[in-house]
SEVEXVO-938159 format. One record per residue (C-alpha): residue number from 1; x, y, z. Coordinates in steps of 0.05 Angstrom, whole numbers, plus 5000, padded with zeros to 4 digits. Example, Ala and Ser with C-alpha at 12.3 -4.5 7.8 and 13.67 -1.06 7.14 Angstrom:
<atom><seq>1</seq><xx>5246</xx><yy>4910</yy><zz>5156</zz></atom>
<atom><seq>2</seq><xx>5273</xx><yy>4979</yy><zz>5143</zz></atom>
//
This chain:
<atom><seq>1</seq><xx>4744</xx><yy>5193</yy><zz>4768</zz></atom>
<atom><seq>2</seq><xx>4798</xx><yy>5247</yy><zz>4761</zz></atom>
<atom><seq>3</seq><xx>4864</xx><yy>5208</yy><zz>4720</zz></atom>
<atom><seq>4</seq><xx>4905</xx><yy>5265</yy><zz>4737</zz></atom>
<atom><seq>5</seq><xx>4893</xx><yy>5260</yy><zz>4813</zz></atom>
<atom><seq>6</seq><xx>4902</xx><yy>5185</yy><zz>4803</zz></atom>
<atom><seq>7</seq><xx>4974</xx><yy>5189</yy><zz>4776</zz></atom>
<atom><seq>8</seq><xx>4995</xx><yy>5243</yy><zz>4821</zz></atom>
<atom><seq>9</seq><xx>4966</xx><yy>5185</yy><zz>4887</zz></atom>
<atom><seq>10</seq><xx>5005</xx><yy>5125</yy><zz>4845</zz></atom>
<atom><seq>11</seq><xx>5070</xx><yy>5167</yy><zz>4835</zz></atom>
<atom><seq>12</seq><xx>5075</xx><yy>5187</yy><zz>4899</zz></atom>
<atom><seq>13</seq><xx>5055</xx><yy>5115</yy><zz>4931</zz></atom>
<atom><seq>14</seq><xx>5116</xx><yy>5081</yy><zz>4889</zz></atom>
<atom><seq>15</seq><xx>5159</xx><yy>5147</yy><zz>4921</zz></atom>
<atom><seq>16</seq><xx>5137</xx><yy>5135</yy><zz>4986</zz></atom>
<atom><seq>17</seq><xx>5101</xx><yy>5067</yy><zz>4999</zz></atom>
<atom><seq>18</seq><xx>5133</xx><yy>5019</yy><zz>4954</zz></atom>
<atom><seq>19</seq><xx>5205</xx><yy>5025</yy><zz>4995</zz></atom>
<atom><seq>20</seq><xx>5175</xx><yy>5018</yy><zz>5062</zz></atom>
<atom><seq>21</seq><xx>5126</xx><yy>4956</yy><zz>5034</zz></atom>
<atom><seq>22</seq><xx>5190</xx><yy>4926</yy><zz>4999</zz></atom>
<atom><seq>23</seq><xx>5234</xx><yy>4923</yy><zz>5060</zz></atom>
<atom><seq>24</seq><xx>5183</xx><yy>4897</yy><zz>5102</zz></atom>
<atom><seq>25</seq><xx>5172</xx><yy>4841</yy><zz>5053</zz></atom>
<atom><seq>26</seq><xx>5239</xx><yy>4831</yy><zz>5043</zz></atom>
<atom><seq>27</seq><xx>5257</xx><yy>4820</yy><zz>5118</zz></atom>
<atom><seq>28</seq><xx>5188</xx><yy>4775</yy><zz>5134</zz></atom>
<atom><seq>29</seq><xx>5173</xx><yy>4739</yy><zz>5064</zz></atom>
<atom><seq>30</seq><xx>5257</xx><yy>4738</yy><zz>5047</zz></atom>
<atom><seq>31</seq><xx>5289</xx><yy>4775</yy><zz>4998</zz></atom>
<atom><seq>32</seq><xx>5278</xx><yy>4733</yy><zz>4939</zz></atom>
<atom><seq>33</seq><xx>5213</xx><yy>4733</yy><zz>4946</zz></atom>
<atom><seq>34</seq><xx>5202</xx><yy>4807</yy><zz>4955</zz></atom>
<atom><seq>35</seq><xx>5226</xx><yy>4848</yy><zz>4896</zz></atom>
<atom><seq>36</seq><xx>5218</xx><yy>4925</yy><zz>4893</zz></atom>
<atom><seq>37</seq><xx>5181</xx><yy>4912</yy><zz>4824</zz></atom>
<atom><seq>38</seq><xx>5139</xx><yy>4871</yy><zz>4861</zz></atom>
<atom><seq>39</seq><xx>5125</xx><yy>4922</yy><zz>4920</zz></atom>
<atom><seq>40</seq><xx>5111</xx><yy>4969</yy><zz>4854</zz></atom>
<atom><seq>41</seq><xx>5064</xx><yy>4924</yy><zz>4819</zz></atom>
<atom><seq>42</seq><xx>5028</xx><yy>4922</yy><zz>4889</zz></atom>
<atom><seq>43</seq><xx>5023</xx><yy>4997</yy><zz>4895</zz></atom>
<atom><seq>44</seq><xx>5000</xx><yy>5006</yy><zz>4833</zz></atom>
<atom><seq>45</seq><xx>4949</xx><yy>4958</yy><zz>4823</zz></atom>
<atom><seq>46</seq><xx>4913</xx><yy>4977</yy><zz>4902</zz></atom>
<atom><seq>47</seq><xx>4904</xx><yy>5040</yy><zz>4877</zz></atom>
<atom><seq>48</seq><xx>4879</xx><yy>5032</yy><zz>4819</zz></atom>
<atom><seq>49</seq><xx>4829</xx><yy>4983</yy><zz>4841</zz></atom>
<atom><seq>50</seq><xx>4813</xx><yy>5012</yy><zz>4908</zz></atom>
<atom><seq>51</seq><xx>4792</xx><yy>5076</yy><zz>4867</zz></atom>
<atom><seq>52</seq><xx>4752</xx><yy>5028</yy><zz>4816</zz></atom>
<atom><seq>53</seq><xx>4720</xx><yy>5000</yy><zz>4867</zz></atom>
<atom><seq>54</seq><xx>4708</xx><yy>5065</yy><zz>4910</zz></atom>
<atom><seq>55</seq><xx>4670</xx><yy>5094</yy><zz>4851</zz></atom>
<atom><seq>56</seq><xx>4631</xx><yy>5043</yy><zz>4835</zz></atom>
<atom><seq>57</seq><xx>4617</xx><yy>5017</yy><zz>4909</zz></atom>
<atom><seq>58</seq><xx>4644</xx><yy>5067</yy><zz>4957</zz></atom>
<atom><seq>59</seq><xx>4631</xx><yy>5071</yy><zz>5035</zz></atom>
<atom><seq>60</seq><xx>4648</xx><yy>5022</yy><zz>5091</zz></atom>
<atom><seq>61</seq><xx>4647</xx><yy>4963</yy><zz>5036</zz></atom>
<atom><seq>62</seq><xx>4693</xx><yy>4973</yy><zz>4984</zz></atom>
<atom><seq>63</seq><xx>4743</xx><yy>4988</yy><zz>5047</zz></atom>
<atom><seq>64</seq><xx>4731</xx><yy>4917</yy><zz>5073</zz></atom>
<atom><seq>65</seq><xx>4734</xx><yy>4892</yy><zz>5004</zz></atom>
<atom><seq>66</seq><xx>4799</xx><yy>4929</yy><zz>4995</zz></atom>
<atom><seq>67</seq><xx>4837</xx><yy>4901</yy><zz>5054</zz></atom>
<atom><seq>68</seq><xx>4830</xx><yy>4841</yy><zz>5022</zz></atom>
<atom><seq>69</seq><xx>4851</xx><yy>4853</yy><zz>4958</zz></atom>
<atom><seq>70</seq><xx>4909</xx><yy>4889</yy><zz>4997</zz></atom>
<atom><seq>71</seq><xx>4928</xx><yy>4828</yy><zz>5032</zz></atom>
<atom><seq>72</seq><xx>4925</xx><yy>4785</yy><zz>4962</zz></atom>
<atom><seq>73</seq><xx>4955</xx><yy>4831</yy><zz>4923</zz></atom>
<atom><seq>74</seq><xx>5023</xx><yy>4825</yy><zz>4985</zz></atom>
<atom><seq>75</seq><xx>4998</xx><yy>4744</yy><zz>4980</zz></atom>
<atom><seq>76</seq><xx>5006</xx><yy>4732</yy><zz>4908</zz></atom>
<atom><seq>77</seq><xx>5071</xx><yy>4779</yy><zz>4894</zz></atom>
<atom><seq>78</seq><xx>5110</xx><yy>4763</yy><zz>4955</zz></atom>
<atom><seq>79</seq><xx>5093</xx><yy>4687</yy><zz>4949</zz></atom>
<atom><seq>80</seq><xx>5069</xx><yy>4678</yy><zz>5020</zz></atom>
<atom><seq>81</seq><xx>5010</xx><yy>4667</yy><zz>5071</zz></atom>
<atom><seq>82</seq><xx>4944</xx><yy>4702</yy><zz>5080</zz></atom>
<atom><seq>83</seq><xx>4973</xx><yy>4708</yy><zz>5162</zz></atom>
<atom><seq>84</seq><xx>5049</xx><yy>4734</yy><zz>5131</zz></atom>
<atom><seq>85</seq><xx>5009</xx><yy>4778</yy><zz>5075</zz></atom>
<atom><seq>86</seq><xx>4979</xx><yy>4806</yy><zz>5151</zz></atom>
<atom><seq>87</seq><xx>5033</xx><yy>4818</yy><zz>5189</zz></atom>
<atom><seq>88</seq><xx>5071</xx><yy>4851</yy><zz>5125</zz></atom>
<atom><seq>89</seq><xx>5008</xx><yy>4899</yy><zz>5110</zz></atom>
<atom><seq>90</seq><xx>5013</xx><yy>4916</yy><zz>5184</zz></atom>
<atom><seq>91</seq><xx>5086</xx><yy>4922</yy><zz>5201</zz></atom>
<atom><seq>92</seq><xx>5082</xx><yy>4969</yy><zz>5131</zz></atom>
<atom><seq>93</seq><xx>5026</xx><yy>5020</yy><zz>5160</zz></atom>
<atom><seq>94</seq><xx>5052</xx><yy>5030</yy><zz>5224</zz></atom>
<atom><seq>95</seq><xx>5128</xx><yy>5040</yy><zz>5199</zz></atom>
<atom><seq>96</seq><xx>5092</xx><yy>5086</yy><zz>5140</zz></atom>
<atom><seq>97</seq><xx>5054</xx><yy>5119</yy><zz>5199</zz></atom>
<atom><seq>98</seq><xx>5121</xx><yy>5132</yy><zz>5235</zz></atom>
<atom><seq>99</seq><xx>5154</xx><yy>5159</yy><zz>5183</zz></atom>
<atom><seq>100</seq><xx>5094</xx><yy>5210</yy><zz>5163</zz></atom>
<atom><seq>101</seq><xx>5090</xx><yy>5234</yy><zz>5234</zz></atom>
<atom><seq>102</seq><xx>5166</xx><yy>5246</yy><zz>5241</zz></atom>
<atom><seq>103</seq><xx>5172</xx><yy>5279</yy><zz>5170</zz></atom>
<atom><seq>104</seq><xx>5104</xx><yy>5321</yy><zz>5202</zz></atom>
<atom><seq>105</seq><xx>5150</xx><yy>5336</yy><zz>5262</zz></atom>
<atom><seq>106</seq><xx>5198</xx><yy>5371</yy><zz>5214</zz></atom>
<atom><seq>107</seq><xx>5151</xx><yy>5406</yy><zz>5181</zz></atom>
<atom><seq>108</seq><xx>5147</xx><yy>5357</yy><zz>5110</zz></atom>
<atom><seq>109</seq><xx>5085</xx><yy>5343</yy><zz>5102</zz></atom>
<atom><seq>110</seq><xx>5069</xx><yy>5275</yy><zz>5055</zz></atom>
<atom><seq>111</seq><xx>4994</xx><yy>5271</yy><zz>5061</zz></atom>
<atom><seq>112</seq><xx>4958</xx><yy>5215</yy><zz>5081</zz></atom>
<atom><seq>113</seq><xx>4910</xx><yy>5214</yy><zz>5039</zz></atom>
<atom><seq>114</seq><xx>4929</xx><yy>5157</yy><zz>5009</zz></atom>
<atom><seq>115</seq><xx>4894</xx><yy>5102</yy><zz>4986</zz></atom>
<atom><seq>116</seq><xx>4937</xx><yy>5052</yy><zz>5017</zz></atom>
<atom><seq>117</seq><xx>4923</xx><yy>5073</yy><zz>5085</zz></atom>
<atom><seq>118</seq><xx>4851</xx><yy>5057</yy><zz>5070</zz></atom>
<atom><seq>119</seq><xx>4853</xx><yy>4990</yy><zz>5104</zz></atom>
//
């Protein structure tokens, strides 16, 4: 497990992931239920778990595992339903995705290797 590599994937994911995951949350879950330190605290603990759990369990398992922790982490922070936790995790990616392939378009290139599009 490489910490530096982890830091540089958790910085950027609060620079990139944690707005787009806060204003979803914000407009399905309300705004105060969704706080940007809350979108943080999400960001940061997926990461750092999904890579916990990719080294220890890797492959097509800790992937299904880590949707669901996904979805509870969005649960638990955003005070809502497994189906709400869902549709924010969706609505997130695809605006994420969107973004990424428009910035691509320009020529800024964000990478998406990142361990929150693993679900």
């Amino acid at each position: 497990m490489d910490i530096v590599g982890l830091l540089i994937q958790i910085v950027v994911a609060i620079i990139f992931v944690a707005p787009i995951l806060w204003i979803v949350g914000r407009s399905l879950a309300g705004k105060d239920k969704a706080k940007f330190t809350d979108a943080i605290w999400i960001v940061v603990l997926g990461i750092v778990i999904g890579t916990v759990l990719g080294w220890f369990i890797g492959g097509i398992i800790s992937s299904i595992i880590m949707f669901f922790v996904w979805l509870g982490l969005i649960k638990h922070f955003f005070d809502c339903g497994w189906l709400k936790a869902f549709a924010i995790a969706v609505v997130a990616v695809i605006i994420f995705m969107v973004i990424a392939f428009v910035l691509a378009l320009i020529g800024i290139g964000i990478g998406l290797g990142l361990g929150v599009l693993s679900f």
